[in-house]
C-alpha positions in Angstrom: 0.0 0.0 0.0 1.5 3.5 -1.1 2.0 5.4 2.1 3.4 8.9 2.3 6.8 9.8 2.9 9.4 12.6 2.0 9.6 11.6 -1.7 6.0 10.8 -2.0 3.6 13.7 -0.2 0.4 13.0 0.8 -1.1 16.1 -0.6 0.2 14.1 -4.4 -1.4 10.9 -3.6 -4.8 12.8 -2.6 -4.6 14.6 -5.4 -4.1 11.6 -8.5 -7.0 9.9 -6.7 -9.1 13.1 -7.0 -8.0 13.3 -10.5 -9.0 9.5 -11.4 -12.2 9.9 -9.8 -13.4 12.9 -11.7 -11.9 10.7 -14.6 -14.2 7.7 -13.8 -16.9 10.5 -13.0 -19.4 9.2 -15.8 -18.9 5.3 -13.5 -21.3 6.7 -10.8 -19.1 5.7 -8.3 -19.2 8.2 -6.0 -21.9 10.1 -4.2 -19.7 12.9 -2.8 -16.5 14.1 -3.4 -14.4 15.4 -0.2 -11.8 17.6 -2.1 -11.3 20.4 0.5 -11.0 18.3 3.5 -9.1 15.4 2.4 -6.5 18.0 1.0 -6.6 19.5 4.3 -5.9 16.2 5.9 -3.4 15.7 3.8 -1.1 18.8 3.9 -1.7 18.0 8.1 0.2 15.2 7.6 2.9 16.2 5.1 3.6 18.6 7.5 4.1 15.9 10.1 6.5 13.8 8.2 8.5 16.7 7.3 8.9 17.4 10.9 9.5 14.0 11.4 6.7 12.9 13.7 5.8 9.8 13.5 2.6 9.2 11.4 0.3 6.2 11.1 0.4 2.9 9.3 -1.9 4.2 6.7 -0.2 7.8 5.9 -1.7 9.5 3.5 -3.5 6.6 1.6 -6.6 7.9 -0.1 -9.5 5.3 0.4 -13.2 5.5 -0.6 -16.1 5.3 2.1 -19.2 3.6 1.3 -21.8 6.1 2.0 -23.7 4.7 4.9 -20.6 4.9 6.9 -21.1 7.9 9.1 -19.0 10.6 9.2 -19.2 14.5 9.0 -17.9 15.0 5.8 -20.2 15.3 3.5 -23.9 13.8 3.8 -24.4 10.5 4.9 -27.4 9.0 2.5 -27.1 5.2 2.0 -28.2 6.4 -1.6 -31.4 6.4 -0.4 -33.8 10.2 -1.5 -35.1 9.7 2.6 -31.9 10.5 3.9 -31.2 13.4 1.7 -29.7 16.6 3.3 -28.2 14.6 6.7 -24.9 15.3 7.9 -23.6 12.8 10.7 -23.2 14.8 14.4 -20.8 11.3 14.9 -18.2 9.3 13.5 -18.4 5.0 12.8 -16.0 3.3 14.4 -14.3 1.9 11.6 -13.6 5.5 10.5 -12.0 6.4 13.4 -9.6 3.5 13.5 -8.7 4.2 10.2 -8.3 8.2 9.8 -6.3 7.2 13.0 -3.5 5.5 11.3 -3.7 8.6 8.4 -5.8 7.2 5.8 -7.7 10.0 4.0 -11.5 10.0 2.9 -11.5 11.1 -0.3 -15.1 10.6 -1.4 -18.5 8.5 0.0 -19.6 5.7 -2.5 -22.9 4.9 -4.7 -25.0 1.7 -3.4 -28.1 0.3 -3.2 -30.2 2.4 -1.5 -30.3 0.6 2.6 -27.9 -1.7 1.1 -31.1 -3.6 -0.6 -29.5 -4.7 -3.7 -27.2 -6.9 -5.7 -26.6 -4.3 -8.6 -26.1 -0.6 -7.4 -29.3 -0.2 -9.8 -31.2 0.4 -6.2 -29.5 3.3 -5.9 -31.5 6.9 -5.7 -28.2 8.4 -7.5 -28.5 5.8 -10.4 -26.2 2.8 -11.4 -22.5 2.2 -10.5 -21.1 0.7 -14.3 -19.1 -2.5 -13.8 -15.4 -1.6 -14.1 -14.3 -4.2 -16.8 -17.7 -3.8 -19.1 -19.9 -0.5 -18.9 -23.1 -2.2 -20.0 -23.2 -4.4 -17.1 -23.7 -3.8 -13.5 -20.6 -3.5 -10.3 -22.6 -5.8 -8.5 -24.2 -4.6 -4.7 -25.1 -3.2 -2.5 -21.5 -1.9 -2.5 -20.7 -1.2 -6.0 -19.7 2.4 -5.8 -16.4 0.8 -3.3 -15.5 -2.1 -5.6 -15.8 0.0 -8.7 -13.1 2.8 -7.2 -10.9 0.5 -6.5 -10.7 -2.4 -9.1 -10.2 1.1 -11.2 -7.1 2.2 -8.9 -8.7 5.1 -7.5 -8.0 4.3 -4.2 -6.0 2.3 -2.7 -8.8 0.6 -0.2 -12.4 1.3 0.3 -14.7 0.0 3.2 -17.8 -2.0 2.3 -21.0 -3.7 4.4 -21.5 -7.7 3.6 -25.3 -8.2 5.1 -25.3 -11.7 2.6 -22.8 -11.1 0.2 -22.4 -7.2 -0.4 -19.2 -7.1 -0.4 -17.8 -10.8 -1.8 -20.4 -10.6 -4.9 -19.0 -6.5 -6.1 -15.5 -7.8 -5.4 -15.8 -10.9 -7.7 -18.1 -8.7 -10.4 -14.6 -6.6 -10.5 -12.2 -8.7 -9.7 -10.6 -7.3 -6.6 -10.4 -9.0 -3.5 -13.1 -8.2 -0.9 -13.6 -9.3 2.4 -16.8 -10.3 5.2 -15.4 -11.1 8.6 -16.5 -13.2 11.5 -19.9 -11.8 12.5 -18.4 -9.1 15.0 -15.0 -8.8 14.4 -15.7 -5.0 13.5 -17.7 -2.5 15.3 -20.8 -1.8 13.3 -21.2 1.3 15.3 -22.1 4.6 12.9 -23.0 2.5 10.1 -26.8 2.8 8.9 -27.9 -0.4 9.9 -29.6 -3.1 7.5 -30.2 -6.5 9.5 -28.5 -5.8 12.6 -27.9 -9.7 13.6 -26.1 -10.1 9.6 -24.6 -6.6 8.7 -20.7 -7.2 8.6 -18.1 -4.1 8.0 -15.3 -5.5 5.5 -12.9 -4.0 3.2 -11.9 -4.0 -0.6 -8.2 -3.9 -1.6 -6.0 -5.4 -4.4 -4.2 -7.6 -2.4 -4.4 -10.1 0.6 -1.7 -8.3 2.5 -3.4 -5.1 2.4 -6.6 -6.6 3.4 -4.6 -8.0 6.4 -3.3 -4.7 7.3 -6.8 -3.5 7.2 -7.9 -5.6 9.2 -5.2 -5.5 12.0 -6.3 -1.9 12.2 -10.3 -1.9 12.5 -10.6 -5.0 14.6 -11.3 -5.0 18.3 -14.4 -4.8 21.1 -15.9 -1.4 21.2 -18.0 -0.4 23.8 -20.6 1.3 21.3 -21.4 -2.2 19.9 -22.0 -5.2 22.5 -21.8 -7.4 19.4 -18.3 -7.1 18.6 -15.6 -9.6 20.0 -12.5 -9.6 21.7 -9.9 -8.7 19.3 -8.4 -11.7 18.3 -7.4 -10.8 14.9 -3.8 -9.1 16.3 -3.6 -11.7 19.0 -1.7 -14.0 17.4 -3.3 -16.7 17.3 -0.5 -19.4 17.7 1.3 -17.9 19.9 2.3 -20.2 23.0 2.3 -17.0 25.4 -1.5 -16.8 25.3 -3.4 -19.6 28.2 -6.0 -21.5 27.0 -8.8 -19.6 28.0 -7.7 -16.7 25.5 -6.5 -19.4 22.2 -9.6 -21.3 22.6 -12.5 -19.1 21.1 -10.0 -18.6 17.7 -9.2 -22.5 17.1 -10.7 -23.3 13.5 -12.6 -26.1 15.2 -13.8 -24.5 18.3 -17.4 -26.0 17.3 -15.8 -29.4 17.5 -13.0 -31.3 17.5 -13.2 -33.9 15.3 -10.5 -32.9 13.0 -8.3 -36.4 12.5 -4.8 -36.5 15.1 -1.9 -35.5 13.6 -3.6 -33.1 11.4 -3.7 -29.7 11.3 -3.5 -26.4 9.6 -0.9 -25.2 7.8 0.2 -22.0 8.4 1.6 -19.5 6.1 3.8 -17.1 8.3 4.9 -16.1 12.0 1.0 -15.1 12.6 -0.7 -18.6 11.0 1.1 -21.1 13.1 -0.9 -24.3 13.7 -3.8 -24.2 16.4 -5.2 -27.3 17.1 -8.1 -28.7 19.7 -7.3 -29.9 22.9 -5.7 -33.5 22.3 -5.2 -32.9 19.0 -1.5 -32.8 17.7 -0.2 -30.3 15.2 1.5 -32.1 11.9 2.9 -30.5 8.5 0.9 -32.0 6.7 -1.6 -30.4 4.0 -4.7 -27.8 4.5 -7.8 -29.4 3.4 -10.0 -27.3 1.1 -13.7 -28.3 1.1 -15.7 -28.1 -2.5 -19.7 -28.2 -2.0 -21.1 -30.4 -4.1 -24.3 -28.7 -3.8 -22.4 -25.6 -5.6 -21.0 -27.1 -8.3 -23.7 -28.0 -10.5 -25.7 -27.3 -14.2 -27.2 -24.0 -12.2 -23.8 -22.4 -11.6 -22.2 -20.6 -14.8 -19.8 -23.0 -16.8 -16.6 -20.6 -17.0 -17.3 -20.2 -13.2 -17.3 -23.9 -12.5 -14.0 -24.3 -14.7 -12.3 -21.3 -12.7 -13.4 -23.4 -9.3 -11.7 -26.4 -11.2 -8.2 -24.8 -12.1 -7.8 -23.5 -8.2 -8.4 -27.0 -7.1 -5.8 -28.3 -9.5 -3.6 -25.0 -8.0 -4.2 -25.9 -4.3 -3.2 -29.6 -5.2 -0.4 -28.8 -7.3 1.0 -27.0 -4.0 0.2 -30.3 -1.9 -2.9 -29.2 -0.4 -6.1 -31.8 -0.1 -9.3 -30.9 -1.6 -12.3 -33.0 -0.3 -16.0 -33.0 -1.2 -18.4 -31.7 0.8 -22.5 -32.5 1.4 -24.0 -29.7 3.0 -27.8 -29.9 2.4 -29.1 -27.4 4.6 -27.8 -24.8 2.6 -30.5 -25.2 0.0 -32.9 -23.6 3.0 -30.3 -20.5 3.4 -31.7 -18.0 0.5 -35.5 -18.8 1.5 -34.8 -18.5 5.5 -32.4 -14.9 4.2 -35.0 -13.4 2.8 -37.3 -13.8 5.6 -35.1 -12.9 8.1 -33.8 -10.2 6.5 -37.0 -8.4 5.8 -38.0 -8.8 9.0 -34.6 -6.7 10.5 -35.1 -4.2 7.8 -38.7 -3.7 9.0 -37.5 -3.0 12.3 -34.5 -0.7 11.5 -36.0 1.5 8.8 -39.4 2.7 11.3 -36.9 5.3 12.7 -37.2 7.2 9.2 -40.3 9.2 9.7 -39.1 12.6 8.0 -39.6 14.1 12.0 -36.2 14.1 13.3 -33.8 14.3 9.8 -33.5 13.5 6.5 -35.9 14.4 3.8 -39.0 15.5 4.5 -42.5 15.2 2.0 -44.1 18.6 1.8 -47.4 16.6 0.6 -49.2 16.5 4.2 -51.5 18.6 6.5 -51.4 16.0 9.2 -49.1 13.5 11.1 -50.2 10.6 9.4 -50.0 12.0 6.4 -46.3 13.4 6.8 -45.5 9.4 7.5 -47.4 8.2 4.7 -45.7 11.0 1.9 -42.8 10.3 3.4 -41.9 7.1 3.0 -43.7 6.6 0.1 -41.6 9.5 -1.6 -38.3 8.3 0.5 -37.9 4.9 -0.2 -36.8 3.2 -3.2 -39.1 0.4 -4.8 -36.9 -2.8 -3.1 -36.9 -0.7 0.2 -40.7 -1.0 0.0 -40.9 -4.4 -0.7 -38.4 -5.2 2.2 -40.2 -3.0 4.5 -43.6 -4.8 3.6 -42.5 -8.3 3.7 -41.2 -8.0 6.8 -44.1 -6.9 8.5 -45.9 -9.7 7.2 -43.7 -12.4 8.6 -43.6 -10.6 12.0 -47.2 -10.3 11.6 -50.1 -11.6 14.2 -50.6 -15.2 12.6 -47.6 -15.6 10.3 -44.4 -15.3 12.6 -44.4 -19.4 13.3 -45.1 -19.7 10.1 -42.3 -18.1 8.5 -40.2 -16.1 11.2 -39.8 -18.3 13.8 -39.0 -21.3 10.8 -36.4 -19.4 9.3 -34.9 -19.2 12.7 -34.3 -22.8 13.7 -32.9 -22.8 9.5 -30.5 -20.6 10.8 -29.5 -23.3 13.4 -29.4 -25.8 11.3 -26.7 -23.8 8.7 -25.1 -22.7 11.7 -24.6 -26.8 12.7 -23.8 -27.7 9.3 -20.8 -25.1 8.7 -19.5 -26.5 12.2 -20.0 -30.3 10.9 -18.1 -29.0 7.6 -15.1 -27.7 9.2 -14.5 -31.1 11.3 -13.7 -32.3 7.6 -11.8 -29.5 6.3 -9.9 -26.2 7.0 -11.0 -23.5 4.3 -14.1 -24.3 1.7 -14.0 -22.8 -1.7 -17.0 -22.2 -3.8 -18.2 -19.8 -6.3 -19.2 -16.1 -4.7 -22.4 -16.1 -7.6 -23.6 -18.4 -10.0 -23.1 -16.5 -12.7 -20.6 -13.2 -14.0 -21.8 -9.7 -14.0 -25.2 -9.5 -15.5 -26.2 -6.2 -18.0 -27.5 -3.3 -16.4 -31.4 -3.3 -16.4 -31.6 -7.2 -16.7 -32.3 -8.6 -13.4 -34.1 -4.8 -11.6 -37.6 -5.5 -12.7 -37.7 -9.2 -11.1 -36.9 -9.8 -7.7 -36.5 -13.2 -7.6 -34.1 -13.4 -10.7 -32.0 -10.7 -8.6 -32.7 -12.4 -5.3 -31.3 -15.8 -6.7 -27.8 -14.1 -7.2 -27.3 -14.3 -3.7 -27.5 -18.0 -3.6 -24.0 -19.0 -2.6 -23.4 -16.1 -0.1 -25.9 -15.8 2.4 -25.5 -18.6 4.5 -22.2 -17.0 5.5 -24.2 -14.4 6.9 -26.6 -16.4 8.5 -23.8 -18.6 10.0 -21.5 -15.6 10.8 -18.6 -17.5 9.2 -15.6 -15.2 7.5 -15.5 -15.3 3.8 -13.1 -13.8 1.0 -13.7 -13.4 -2.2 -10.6 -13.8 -4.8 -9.7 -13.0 -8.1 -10.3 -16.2 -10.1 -9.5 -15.2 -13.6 -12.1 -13.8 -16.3 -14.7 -15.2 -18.8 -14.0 -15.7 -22.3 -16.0 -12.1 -22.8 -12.8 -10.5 -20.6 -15.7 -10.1 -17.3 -13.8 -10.9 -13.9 -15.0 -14.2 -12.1 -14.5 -14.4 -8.3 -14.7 -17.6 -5.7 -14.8 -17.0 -2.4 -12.3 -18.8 0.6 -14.4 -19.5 3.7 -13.2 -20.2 6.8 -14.6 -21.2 10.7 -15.3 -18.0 13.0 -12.4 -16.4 14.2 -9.9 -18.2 11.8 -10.0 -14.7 9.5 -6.2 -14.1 9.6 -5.5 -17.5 8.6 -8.0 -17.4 5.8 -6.2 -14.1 4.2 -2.5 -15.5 5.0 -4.2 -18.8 2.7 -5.3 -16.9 -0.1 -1.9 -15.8 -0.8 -1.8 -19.9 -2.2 -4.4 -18.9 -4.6 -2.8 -15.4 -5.8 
């Protein structure tokens, strides 16, 4: 990652990514552009260097913020016409950690509007164009972020994965982008989707930068009682740590049923074997788990080849690849979608045009000002999120479908566990098929719905997933697969992928 110094001023790299993105302007990547400030931040720390302070880890790298990250700069509007006009009073989090170490916000990126989307074509600002072929879509809900930097823009941009968000954009543009454990990041100052699937993730170019990105936003905060311990930087092999600390980041800490003598093979100082209780660690190879469920007529043929060729990588390198039955995951997209909704129901009743945001001019009455609203504010899929999950929360349908989807959710969560006593990592396509053309999928729901069919039980599950670069199509589009690992192993999944660069 290109970091200021003495030769290389901030204030210069600010400036070529502000040049590039008004270069890419006609991409609709960005919803904002934050010229005067991030120049401001960046002649701050030139000034630094030159008086030879120390500065962070990320000094003067431009990177792109997915706009429903909050922040003062600029408005925060989740591309969504109801949020229109609001500018944060606080700061997310992940921002924080990151403008920390010197990284500078250059510009908030297009999505679906909420984050309800696969395309970017949700998005009250209009489409985000796919980097490699403008008559096709970036992929969602965070387009806008993969777009800027599969184009070099920036060199990083931060991304929400509520079931596939970020891995499906990343593969659509061929960049690497990453969902953590469920927790590993604070969600705190991020416009919430589905509160109990929303991960905060990166994109980057590389695996080591992805790393370094992730060293820096990880850790508990005390705005978010859902994040963890942060056991991303505790390195995770390390002898000096007592059981009680190295258990909850084993790879098998469901069970441990991975065969003595085997275990995972690390790929540096911070991926050293960890093993179960009992279990002895051994040299020998990773195993790589392949879904058979996945890898069928439904799944794009140049995708299914690209799975191929990395399996005949991994093994090349002396790595195992097993097959793997996991039948619950058929229920995953059905229970999704209803547990989804539901969350989004629940999240989005706070936008009533009383206390920010826009406002509908079309009332004399309170009802009314709730009714124009909304009905002005939100885009067509937020609608038909909002009203679907009122109906499966409703008086008389929540056994029916709510409280069903649930126990699916157990039942995913069991079978990832019973998978990972087999294997270490599982690779399998991010989405059936490439990037799809711009206006072919919008009008149908389901069509666009079934594009998340390989990356929502991650969600559900709250199990780590990367997507990777896995070559392109005969027609030159990008095709990604994604690396999947048990919760908490997230650095070891990124040290892996460096096997499948």
């Amino acid at each position: 990652m290109k970091t200021a110094n003495k030769k290389v001023t901030a204030t210069r790299l600010v400036k070529d990514a502000l040049e590039k993105a008004k270069h890419f302007e006609d991409y609709h990547i960005f919803t904002f552009l934050n010229e005067e400030g991030a120049l401001k931040k960046a002649k701050e720390i030139d000034a630094r260097i030159a008086r030879g302070e120390k500065v962070g880890r990320l000094a003067g790298v431009p990177y792109a913020l997915k706009d429903n990250f909050l922040s003062p700069e600029g408005e925060t509007t989740a591309s969504a016409h109801i949020l229109e006009g609001f500018t944060s009073p606080v700061t997310a989090t992940a921002v924080e950690k990151l403008e920390a170490e010197g990284a500078i916000m250059i510009g908030r990126t297009n999505l679906d509007a909420f984050a309800h989307g696969s395309s970017t074509e949700n998005s009250y600002y209009g489409p985000t164009l796919n980097s490699h072929d403008r008559a096709r879509v970036a992929g969602g809900s965070s387009g806008g972020s993969a777009v800027a930097v599969a184009l070099d823009i920036v060199e990083f941009a931060t991304g929400t994965d509520t079931g596939g968000s970020i891995r499906q954009p990343a593969s659509f543009n061929g960049i690497y982008g990453f969902k953590p454990t469920y927790g590993t990041i604070s969600r705190y100052g991020v416009v919430a989707m589905a509160s109990s699937l929303d991960c905060i993730g990166f994109f980057t170019r590389t695996p080591e930068d992805m790393d370094l990105l992730m060293s820096i936003a990880s850790g508990q905060d005390p705005k978010d009682m859902t994040t963890l311990p942060d056991y991303y930087n505790e390195a995770v092999a390390s002898a000096k740590l007592d059981d009680s600390r190295l258990a909850p980041a084993r790879p098998f800490a469901f069970g441990n049923s991975r065969p003595k003598g085997r275990a995972l093979r690390g790929s540096g100082a911070h991926s050293a074997p960890v093993v179960a209780d009992g279990l002895e660690p051994s040299n020998s190879c990773t195993r790589i788990g392949i879904v058979k469920e996945f890898d069928n007529d439904s799944v794009d043929t140049e995708i299914r080849e690209a799975l191929k060729e990395k399996c005949e990588l991994l093994k090349s390198k002396g790595h195992e690849v097993v097959g793997l039955e996991m039948p619950t995951l058929k229920y995953a997209l059905a229970a999704y979608y209803i547990i989804q909704p539901a969350e989004v129901a629940s999240n989005l009743s706070r936008h009533d045009g009383i206390r920010y945001g826009f406002r509908s001019e079309n009332s004399t009455d309170l009802d009314g000002l709730y009714e124009h609203t909304r009905d002005e504010g939100f885009m067509s899929e937020n609608k038909r999120r909002i009203m679907t999950g009122n109906f499966v929360l409703s008086s008389g349908f929540y056994d029916a479908y709510f409280l069903k989807a649930a126990k699916a959710r157990t039942l995913i969560v069991q079978e990832y566990e019973k998978a990972f006593s087999k294997c270490d990592f599982i690779l399998s396509p991010v989405s059936p098929n490439p990037a799809f053309k711009l206006g072919e999928k919008v009008n149908d729901p389901v069509a666009m719905y079934l594009e998340d069919l390989m990356s929502v039980s991650l969600n559900l599950a709250g199990v780590p997933g990367l997507a990777i670069p896995a070559g392109k199509t005969k027609a030159g589009l990008p095709v990604g697969l994604q690396l999947v690992g048990p919760r908490r192993s997230d650095k070891r999944l990124i040290e892996f992928a460096k096997e499948l660069a």
